[in-house]
C-alpha positions in Angstrom: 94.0 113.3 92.0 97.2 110.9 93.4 97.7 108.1 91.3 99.8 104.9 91.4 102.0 102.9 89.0 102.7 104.1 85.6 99.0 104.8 83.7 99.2 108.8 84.1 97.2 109.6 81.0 94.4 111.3 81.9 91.8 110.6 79.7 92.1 106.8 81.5 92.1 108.3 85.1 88.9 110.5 83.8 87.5 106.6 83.2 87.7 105.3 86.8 87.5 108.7 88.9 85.2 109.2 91.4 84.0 112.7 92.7 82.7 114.4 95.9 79.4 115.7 95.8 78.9 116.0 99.4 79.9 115.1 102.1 79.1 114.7 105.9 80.5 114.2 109.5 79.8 110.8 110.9 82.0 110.4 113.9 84.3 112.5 115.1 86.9 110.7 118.1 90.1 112.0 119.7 92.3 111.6 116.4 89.8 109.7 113.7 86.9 110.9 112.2 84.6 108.9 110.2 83.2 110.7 106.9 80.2 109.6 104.7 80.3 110.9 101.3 78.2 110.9 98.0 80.2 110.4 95.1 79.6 111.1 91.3 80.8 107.5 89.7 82.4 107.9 86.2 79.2 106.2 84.4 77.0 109.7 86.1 75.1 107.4 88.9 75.5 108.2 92.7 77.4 106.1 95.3 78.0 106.4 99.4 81.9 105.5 100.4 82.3 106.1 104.1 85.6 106.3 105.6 88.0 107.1 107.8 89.7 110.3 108.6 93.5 109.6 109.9 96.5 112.2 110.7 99.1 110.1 109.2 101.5 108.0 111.3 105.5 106.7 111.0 106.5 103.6 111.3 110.4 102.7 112.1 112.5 99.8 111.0 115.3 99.9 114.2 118.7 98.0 113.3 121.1 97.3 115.7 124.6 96.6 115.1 124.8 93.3 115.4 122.0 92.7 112.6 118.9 92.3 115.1 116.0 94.2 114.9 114.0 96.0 117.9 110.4 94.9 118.0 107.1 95.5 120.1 104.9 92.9 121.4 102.1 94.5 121.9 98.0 94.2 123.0 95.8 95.4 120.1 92.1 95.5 121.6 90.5 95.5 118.2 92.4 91.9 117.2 92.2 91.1 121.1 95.6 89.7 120.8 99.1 90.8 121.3 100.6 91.6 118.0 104.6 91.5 117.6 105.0 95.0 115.6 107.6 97.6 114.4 107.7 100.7 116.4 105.2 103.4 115.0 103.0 105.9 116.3 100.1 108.9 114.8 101.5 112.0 113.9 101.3 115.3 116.5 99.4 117.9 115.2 102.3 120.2 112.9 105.0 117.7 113.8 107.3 116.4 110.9 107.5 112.6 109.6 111.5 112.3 111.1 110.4 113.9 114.4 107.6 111.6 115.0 109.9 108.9 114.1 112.3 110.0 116.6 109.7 110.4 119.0 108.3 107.3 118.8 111.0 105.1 118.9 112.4 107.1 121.7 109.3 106.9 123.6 108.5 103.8 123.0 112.1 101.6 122.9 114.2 104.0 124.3 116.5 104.1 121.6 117.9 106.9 119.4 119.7 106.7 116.1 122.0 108.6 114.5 121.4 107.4 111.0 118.0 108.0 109.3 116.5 106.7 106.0 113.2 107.5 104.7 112.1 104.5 102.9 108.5 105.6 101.3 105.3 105.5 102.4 102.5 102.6 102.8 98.3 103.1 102.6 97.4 100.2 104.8 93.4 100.4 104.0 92.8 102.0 101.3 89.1 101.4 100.4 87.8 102.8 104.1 90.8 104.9 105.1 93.2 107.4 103.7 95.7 106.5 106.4 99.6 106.4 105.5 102.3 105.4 107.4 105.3 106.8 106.4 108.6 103.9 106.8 111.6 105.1 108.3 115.1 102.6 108.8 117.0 103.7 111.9 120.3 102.7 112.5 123.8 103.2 115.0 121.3 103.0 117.8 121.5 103.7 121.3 119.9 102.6 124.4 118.1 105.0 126.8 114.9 105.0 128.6 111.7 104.6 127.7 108.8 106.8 128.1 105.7 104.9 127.5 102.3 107.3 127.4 100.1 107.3 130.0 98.4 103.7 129.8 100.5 102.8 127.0 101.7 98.9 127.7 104.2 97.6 125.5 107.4 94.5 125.5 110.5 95.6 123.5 112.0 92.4 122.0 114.8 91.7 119.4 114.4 89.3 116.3 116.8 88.2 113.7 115.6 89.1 110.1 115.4 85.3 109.8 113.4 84.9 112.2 110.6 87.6 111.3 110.6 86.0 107.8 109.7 82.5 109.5 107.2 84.2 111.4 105.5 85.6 108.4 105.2 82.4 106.5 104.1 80.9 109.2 101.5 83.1 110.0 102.3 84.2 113.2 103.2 87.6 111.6 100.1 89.4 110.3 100.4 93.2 111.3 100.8 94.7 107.5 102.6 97.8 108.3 105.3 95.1 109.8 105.4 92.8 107.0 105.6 96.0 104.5 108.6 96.5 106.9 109.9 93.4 106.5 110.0 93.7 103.0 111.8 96.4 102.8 114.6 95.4 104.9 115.4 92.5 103.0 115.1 94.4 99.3 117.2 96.8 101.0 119.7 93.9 102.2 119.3 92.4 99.0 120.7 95.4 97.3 117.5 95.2 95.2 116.3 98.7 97.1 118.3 102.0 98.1 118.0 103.7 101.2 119.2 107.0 101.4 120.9 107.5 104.6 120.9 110.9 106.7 123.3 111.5 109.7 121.6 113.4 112.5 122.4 114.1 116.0 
């Protein structure tokens, strides 16, 4: 079992674990599947958790030299609203985190970069997914052209990091993969957070 923060002793996970003791297909769609399980809580009594299946996905954090960042505005049919968003994008069956990265923000902005840093990862719904999003900052960008999928519709704008920030206070920004973004890029700026950056052509 994964765990987070810094209680590793396992007689205290053993306390709060919960374990399969079946399981069933609910749903099954073009890349999510929906899962039903019966689960043996730690106090020996039963419980259903359903939740969804997801490949895995990449977000990028784009930085262009003059300190702006690239950005999607984008129509989200389950918010039915048009969200302003990092690139990101599901992962290809047997692709790689940095290749989907690429991909994505290639197909999507038309930019490549030839500086790479994987930042971490993010679990954006943990209690009815076990999505994550891995965070990649790309930088020494270049322009190209864009090759949106087939009924894929999507803006590319540029904001300042002052400007996102005003956004999110105000509420205007609410997409959490963003605002995790966000965050990163000013610890990062801050010097409070390293990035380790990789040069690739």
């Amino acid at each position: 079992m994964r765990t987070e923060g810094e209680d590793s002793d396992p007689a205290e996970l053993a306390r709060l674990q919960e374990r399969q003791a079946d399981t069933s297909l609910v749903y099954q769609g073009h890349f999510l599947n929906v899962r039903r399980d019966s689960v043996l809580l730690p106090n020996g009594k039963h419980a259903s958790r359903e939740y969804i299946v997801h490949p895995g996905a990449v977000m990028i954090v784009p930085l262009l030299d003059d300190g702006r960042l690239v950005m999607e505005r984008q129509f989200r049919y389950p918010m039915q609203r048009v969200m302003l968003e990092f690139p990101a994008g599901k992962l290809d069956p047997a692709e790689s985190a940095l290749d989907c990265a690429r991909r994505e923000l290639a197909e999507e902005t038309g930019y490549t970069a030839t500086s790479w840093a994987h930042a971490g990862v993010l679990h954006n719904a943990i209690a009815y997914s076990d999505e994550g999003i891995e965070i990649f900052f790309a930088r020494g960008l270049r322009a190209g052209t864009r090759q949106l999928d087939d009924g894929e519709f999507l803006d590319v704008v540029f904001h300042s990091t002052e400007e996102l920030d005003a956004l999110a206070a105000g509420g205007q920004l609410t997409d959490a993969k963003t605002l995790i973004g966000l965050l990163w890029l000013q610890r990062w700026q801050s010097g409070a957070w390293a990035l380790d950056w990789q040069q690739i052509a």
